[in-house]
C-alpha positions as CSV (number, residue, x, y, z in Angstrom):
1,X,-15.5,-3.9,13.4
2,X,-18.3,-2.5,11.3
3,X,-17.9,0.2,8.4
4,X,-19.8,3.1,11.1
5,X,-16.9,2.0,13.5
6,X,-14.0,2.7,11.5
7,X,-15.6,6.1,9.9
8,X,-16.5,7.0,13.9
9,X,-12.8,6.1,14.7
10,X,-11.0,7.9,11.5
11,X,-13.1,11.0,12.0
12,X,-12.0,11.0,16.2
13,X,-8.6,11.2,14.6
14,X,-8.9,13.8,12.4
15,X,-11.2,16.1,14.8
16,X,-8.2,15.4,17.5
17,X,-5.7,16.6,15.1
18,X,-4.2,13.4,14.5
19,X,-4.8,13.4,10.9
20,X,-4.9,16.1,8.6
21,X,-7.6,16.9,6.2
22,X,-6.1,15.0,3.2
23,X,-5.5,12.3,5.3
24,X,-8.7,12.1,6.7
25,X,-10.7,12.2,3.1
26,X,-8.4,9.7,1.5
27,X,-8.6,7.3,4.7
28,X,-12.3,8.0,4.5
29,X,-12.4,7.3,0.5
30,X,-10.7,3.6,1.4
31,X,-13.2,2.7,3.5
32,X,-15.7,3.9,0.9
33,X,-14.5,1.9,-1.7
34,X,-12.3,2.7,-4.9
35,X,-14.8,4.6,-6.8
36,X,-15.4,7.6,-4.7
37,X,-12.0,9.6,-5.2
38,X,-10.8,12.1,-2.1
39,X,-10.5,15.9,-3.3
40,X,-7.5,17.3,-4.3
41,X,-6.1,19.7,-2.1
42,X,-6.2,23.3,-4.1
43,X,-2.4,24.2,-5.4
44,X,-1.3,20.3,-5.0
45,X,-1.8,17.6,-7.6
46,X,1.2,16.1,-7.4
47,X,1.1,12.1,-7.8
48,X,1.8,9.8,-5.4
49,X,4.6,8.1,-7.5
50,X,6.1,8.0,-10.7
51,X,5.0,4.7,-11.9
52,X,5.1,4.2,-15.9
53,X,1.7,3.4,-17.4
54,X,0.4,0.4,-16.9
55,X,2.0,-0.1,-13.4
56,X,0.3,0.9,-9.9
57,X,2.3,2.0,-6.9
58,X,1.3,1.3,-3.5
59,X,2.8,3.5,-0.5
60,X,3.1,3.1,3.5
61,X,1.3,5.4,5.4
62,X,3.2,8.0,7.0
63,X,1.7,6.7,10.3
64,X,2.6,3.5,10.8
65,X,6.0,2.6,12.6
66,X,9.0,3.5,10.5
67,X,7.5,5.0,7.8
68,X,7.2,8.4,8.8
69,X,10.6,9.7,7.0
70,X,10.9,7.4,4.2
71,X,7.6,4.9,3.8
72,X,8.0,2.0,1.8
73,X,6.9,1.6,-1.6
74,X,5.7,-1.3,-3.7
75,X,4.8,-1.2,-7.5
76,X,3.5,-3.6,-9.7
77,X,4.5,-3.5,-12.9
78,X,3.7,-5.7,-15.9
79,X,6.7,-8.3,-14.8
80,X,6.9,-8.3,-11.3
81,X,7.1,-6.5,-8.0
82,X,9.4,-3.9,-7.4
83,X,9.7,-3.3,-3.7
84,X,11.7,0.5,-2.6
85,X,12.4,0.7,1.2
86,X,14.6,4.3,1.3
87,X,16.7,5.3,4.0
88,X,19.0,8.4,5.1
89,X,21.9,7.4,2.9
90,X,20.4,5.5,0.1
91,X,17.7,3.0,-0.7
92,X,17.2,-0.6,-0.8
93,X,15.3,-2.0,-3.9
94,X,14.5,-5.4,-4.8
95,X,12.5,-6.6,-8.2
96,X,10.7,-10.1,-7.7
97,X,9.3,-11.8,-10.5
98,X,5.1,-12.8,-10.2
99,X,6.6,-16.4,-11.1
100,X,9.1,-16.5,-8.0
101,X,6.4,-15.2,-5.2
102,X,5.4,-18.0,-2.8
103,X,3.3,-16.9,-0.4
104,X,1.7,-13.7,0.8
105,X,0.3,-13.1,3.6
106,X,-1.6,-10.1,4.7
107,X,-2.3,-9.1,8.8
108,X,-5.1,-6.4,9.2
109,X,-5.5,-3.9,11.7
110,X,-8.5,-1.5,11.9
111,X,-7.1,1.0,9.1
112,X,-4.1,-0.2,7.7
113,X,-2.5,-4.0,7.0
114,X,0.9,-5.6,7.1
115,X,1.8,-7.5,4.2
116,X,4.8,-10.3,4.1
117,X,5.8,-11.8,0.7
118,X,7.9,-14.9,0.8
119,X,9.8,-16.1,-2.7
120,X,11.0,-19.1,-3.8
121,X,14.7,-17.8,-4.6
122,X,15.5,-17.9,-1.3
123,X,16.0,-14.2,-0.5
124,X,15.1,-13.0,2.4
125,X,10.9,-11.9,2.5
126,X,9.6,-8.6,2.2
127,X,7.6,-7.4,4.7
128,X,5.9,-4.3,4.0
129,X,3.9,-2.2,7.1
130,X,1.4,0.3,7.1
131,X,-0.4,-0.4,3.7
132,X,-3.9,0.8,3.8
133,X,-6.4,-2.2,3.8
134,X,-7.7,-1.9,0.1
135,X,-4.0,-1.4,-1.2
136,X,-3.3,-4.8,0.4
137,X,-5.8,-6.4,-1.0
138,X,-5.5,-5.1,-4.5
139,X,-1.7,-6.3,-4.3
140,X,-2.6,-10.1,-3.3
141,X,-5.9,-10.0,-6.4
142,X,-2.8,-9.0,-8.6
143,X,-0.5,-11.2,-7.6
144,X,-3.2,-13.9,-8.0
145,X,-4.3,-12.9,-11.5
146,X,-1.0,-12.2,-12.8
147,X,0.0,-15.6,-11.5
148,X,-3.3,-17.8,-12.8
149,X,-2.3,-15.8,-16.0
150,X,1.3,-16.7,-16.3
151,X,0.0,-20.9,-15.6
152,X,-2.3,-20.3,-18.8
């Protein structure tokens, strides 16, 4: 599907009142590529985690299928990948080291991707739903480089 498609199909969502206008200019920015930033809605600048410096956090979208309440979250930080699912009473969290991933494999729909990360310590995998398609990627580049680095 061609870049015109998916901005046709993201702004049929929005003008249906499927997405809201935040939504729709940081869906729109994705697709855009990283360097052109969606406005800030007036009165809210709250960020989307509270990731220490040097660490990026990556979160579900609301929209996909069981992230509406409490949408996963995935961080990198400088040692590994800390992986948050929460729930009504409570939260699972897991911490996997850059050494111990795998394999990682990313499924990707028209907007957003699926990502399953499979470790070597035999704990169950991750799968994560509902990441936007550039967060996806960017996790697998880091997992990558972080990786090559760790082999220098």
């Amino acid at each position: 599907m061609s870049l015109t498609d998916e901005l046709e199909k993201l702004a049929g969502l929005h003008h249906n009142g499927q997405l809201t206008d935040q939504e729709y200019a940081s869906g729109k920015a994705r697709l855009l590529g990283p360097e052109i930033e969606p406005p800030e809605p007036l009165g809210q600048a709250a960020p989307v985690s509270a990731a220490a410096p040097g660490e990026k956090a990556y979160r579900s979208s609301r929209w996909s299928s069981g992230n509406l309440l409490f949408p996963d979250q995935l961080t990198l930080a400088g040692d590994g990948l800390h992986f948050r699912k929460g729930t009504l009473f409570g939260t699972q969290e897991e911490h996997i080291n850059f050494r111990a991933v795998a394999s990682l494999r990313i499924r990707h729909g028209i907007f957003l991707s699926n990502l399953n990360i499979e470790t070597s310590g035999g704990s169950q995998p991750i799968f994560i739903n509902g990441l936007w398609k550039s967060d996806a990627c960017a996790v697998q580049a880091a997992v990558q480089s972080a990786q090559s680095a760790g082999q220098r």
